[in-house]
N, C-alpha and C positions, 0 to 999 in steps of 0.2 A: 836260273836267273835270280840275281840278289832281290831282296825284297826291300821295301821303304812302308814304314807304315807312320802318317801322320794325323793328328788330329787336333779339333778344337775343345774347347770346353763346350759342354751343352749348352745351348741359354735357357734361360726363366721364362714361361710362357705367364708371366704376369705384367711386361712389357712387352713394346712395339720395337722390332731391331732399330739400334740406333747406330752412330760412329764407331761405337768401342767396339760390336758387334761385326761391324763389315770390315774393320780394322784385322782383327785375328783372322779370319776367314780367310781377306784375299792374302794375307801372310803365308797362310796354310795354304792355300790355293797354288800361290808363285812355286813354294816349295814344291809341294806335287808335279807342277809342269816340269819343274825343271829335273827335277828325277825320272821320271817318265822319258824324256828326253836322252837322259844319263845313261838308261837301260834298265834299268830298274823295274821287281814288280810292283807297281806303288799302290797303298790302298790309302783313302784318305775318307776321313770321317769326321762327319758333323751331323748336328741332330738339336732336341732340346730335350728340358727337362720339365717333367710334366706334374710331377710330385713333392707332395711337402705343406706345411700348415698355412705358410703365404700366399699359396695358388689354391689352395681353398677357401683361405678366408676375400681372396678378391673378385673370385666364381661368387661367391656368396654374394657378396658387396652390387652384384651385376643381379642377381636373381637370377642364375644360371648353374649347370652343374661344372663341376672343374674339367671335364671333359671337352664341354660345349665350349670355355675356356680355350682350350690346348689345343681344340680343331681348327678357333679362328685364327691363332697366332702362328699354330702352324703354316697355316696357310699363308699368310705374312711373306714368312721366310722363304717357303719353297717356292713362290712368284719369286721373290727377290734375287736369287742367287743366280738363276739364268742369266739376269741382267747383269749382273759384274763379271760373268761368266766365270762365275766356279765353278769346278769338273769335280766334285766330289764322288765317290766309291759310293757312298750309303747315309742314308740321312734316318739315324737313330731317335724311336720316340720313347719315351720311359714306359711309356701307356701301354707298347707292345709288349704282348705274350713271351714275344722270344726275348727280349731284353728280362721282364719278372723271370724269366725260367732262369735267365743267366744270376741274378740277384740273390735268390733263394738259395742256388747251387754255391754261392758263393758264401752264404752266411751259413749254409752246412760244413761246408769245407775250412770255415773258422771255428767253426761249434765243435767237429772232431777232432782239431789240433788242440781242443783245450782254450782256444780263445775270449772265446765267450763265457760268461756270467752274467746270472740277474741278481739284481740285489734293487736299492730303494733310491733313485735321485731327488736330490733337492737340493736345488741351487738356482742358478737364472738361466737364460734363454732369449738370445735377438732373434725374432722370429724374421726379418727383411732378411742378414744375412745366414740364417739358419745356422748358428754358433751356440758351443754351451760356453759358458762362462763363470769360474769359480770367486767369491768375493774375493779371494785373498787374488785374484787377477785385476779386478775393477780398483780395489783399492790400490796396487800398483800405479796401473795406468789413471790416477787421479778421475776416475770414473763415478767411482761408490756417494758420492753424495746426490750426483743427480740420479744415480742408476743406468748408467747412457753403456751402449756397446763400445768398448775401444775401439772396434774398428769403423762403424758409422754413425759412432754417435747419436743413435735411434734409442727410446728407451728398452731398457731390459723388464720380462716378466720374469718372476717368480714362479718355478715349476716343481713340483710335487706327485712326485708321480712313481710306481713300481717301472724298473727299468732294466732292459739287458746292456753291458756293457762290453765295451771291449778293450781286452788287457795291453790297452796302447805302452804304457808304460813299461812291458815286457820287452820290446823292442827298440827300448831307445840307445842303449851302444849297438844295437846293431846295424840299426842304423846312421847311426855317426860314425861309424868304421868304415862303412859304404861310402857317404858321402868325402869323407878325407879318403879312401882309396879312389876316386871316382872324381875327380875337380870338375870336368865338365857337365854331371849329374845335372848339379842347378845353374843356370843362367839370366840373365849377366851376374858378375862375381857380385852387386850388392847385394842380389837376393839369396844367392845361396848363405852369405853371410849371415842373413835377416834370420833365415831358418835354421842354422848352426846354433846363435844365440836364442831361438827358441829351445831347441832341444838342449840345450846345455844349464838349461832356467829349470827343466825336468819337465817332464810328460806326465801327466797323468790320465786314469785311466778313462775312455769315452765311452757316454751314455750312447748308442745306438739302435734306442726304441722310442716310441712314444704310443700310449693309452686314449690320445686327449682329443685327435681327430683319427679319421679312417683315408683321406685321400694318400695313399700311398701302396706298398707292394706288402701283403702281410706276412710276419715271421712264421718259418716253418712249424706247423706243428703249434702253436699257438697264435690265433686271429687276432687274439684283441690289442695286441701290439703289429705296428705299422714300421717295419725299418727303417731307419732313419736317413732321412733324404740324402746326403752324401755317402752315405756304405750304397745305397741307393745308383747315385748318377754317377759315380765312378769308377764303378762295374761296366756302363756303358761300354766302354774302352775295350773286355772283353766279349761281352754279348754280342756286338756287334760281327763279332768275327764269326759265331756262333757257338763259344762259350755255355755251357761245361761237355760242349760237342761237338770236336774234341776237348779235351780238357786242359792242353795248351794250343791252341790254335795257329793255324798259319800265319805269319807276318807278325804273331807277337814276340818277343817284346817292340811296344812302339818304340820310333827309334826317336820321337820326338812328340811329347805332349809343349802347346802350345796355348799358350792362359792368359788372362789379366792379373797384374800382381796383388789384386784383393782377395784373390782365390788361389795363392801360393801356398798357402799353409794346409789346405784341404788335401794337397796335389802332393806338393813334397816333403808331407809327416802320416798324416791318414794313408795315404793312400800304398805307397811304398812300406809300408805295417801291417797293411791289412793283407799285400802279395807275400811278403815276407813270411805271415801266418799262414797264409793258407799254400804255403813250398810254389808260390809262385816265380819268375823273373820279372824283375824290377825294369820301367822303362830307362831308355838307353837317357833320356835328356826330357827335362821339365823345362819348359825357358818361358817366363814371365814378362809381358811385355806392360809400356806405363800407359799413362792414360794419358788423353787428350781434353785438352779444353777449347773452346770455342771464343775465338776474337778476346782471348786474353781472360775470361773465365769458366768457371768450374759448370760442366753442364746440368742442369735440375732442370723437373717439370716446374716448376715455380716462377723461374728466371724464363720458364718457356722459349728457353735455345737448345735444348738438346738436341741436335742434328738430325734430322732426320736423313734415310740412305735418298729418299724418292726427291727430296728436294737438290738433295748434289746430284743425281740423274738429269734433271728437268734442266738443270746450267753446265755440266760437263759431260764428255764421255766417258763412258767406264773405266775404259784403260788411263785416260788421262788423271782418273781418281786413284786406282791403282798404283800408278806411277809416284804419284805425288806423295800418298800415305807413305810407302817403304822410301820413298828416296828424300824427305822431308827430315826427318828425326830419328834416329840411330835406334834401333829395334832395341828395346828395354828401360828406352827414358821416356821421359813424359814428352810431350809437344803439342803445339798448339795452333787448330788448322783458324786459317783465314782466308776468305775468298781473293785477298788482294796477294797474298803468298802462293796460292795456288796458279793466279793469275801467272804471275813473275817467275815461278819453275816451268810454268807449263812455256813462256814464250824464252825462256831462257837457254835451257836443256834441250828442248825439243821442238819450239819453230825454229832456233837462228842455227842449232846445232845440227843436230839429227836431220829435222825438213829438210833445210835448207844445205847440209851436203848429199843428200838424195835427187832435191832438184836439179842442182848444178851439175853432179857430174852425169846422170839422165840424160840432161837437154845437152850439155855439151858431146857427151856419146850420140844420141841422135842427130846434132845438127852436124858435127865432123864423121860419123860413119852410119848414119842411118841406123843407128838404133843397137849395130851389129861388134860383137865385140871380136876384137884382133888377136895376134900369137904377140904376146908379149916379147918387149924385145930383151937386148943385155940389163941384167940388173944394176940401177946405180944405187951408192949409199944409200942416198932418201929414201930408194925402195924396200933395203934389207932393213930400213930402221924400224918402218910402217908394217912390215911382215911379222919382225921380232916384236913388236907393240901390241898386234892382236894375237899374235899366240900366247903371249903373256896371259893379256889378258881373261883367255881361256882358262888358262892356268888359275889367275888370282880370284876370278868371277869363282870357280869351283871353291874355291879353298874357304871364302866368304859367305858360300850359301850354306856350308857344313855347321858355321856356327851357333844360328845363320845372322850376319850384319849384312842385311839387305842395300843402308843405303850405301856402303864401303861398295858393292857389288855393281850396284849403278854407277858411281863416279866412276870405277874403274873404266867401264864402257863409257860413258862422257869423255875421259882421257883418249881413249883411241878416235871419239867421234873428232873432237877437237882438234888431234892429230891430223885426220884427213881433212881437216878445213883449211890447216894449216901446208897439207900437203899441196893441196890447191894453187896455194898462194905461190909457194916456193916453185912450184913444177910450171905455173903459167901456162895451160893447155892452149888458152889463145894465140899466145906467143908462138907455141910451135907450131900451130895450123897456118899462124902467117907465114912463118919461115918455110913451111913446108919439109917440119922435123917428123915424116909421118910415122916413121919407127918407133923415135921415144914417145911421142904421141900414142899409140895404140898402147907404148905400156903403160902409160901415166894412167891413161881411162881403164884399162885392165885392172892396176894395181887399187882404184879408184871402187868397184865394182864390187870385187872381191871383199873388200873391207867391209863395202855396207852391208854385204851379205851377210858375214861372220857376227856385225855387230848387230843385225836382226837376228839372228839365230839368239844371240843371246838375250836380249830382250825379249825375247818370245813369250819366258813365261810372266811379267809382268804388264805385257800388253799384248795378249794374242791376238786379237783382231786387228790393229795397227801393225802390227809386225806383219800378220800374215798379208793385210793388204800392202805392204812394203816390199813382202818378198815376190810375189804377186807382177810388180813392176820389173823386178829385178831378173826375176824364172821367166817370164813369159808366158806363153801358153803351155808350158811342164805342170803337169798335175804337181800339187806337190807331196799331198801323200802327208801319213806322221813324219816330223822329221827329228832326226833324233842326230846328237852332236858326233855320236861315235861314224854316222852316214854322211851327214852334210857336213862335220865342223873341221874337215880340212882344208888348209890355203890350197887353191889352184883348182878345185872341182869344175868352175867353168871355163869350157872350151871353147877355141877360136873358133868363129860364126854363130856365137851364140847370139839369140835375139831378145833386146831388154823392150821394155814397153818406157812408150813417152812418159815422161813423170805427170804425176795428179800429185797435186799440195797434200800431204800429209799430214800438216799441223800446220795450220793454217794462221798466222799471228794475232793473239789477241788484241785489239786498242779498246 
């Protein structure tokens, strides 16, 4: 069986999950379903990151150890995720044993290629987002007079310190060779862009120790350096598998790491340099997705709207957040949620569309055949159009999750649901029940039936529990078992006397 292996970035256990968080997850999430579905052996991975000088100085800050830390917020997350229902493989913590074992094995296996050297740092240091930064960088980026990070703006310390490095800069046509042989590598094309014109500016070479705290994984063979939190969490990725055991592991290379574009440069320069060195394979696809603002701005604890997951739980349902995140703003651009936009997708796409051609053609199956579905009769055009419209869309749904442009993925399906609203109209099932057309009548509801079916299979993985209570009406009392596209995603699987259940509102309209 092919393998699928996905994953997120780890989060920072010095925050509470917010948007951007449940954002990548059910991303990751939708893809896993829908490979798992595919045939696929999918492993999917999420975790956090437990290590590094800002989760120790915020343990501190609480009068707590960074541990006691990393126990509360984990805990956070692993309640939360059941509730969006993400089906994650393995929830990676840095803290574990087998993750340091995979870490260590990792900085040996750079240290025997030659990679490694110590010598003496000194230069700056964002401790928020754990970045080194050289002057002649800040003075670039019109930085150097306040001392601020070009990337948040936070100020920079001064650090001074004996350090082991890594010969990042050894790697840099080689990896630019990769990347122009490899266009899909990085996604969407502005950010691969982004990081071309980084390594084309020159790399040099990275500090990958620190002397100055202890919360972290210590380098082999000498303790009083602490590895540096990214050679650190991006080993993850490996460890997980269980990493250096075997020493390439099954399902690696990922065939998709999935990030926020603030943490693109760690992903698609570090991290592909450090596989590189140590004769690893490179993942198949980094894809960076944008951020999201809230009612038009920027979220901070400050402005005190940074979304929290538990407050969109308490006004909508899961899959309906789901839905709305991937099918709202084109995976890689920024967008911006609003409860009155959520409102308006949700009664748009999915009461007047979706609900509402599940209810109609139900209640009209029920109230002209008791529920029970007929042998379809002669095909006419409007039928072969509506048959060729959801195989298609099989077809384009697939090709759009490869990339993946989730909301492309979902209109496609909107297109077909539309279609059958529209089939409705045009076929007039009342019409023939008056005339007593019972032949084209049992195809029309036939034809009607099958379609919602195909287009719940396809939604599945953005709303399993909606879908499945959709399919639910449509199967009847059939268990339904996993169900996977290569099994159920044929037209015609259901047969004459098949029994559908009366409709229940599925999306109920919001006013």
């Amino acid at each position: 069986m092919e393998s699928y292996y996905v994953t997120t970035p780890i989060y920072y256990v010095n925050d509470e999950p917010h948007l951007g968080h449940i954002y990548t997850t059910i991303a990751a999430d939708v893809l896993a379903r829908y490979q798992r579905m595919a045939g696929r052996d999918v492993f999917f991975l999420t975790g956090v990151d437990e290590h590094g000088q800002k989760v120790q100085q915020a343990a501190e800050g609480r009068g707590i150890k960074p541990i006691e830390l990393a126990d509360q917020v984990v805990e956070r997350y692993q309640s939360l995720w059941p509730e969006l229902s993400i089906s994650h493989s393995d929830f990676i913590r840095t803290s574990s044993e087998r993750h340091q074992k995979g870490v260590q094995a990792m900085w040996k296996r750079l240290e025997s290629a030659g990679a490694i050297y110590k010598d003496f740092y000194e230069d700056w240091y964002c401790v928020p987002c754990e970045t080194y930064w050289k002057e002649t960088q800040l003075k670039e980026a019109e930085c150097w007079d306040d001392k601020q990070c070009p990337d948040c703006k936070r100020t920079v310390e001064k650090v001074q310190e004996e350090s082991y490095f890594f010969r990042l800069s050894d790697y840099q046509e080689q990896l630019l060779a990769h990347i122009h042989a490899h266009p899909d590598f990085i996604g969407p094309a502005s950010r691969r862009n982004e990081v071309l014109s980084f390594i084309e500016s020159g790399l040099h070479d990275l500090s990958i120790s620190r002397t100055t705290f202890s919360w972290g994984v210590p380098v082999p063979g000498d303790k009083k350096h602490v590895i540096y939190v990214w050679i650190d969490a991006l080993t993850n990725y490996l460890s997980a598998l269980g990493f250096p055991d075997p020493a390439v592991p099954k399902h690696w290379p990922a065939d998709i790491h999935l990030i926020g574009k603030d943490i693109l440069r760690f992903h698609a320069i570090y991290w592909p340099c450090m596989l590189m060195a140590a004769d690893l394979p490179l993942p198949k696809r980094i894809f960076a997705h944008g951020w999201w603002t809230v009612e038009g701005e920027k979220m901070s604890k400050s402005k005190g709207n940074a979304l929290r997951p538990t407050e969109l739980l308490e006004a909508y349902d899961a899959d309906v957040i789901r839905y709305f995140l991937l099918r709202e703003v084109p995976f890689g651009h920024d967008g911006d949620f609003s409860f009155a936009a959520m409102k308006q997708r949700y009664n748009t796409d999915l009461a007047n569309d979706v609900g509402n051609l599940l209810n109609r053609s139900l209640a009209m199956l029920n109230k002209y055949r008791d529920g029970i579905l007929c042998e379809a009769g002669a095909e006419q055009e409007m039928d072969r159009a509506l048959i060729a419209d959801v195989q298609a869309m099989q077809r384009d749904v697939a090709e759009h999750m490869e990339t993946p442009a989730f909301h492309l993925a979902l209109e496609r399906i909107s297109l077909v649901v539309r279609h059958g609203n529209r089939y409705v109209e045009d076929s007039a099932p009342w019409a023939l029940a008056k005339a007593g057309d019972d032949d084209r009548l049992n195809s029309v509801l036939y034809h009607l039936v099958e379609t919602l079916r195909l287009v719940a299979l396809q939604l599945l993985p953005f709303m399993p529990s909606k879908m499945r209570a959709m399919l639910k009406q449509i199967h009847g009392d059939i268990e339904l078992g996993e169900l996977s596209f290569g099994a159920q995603g044929g037209w015609g699987l259901l047969k004459a006397g098949h029994q559908c259940e009366k409709p229940q509102p599925l999306f109920p309209r919001m006013e």
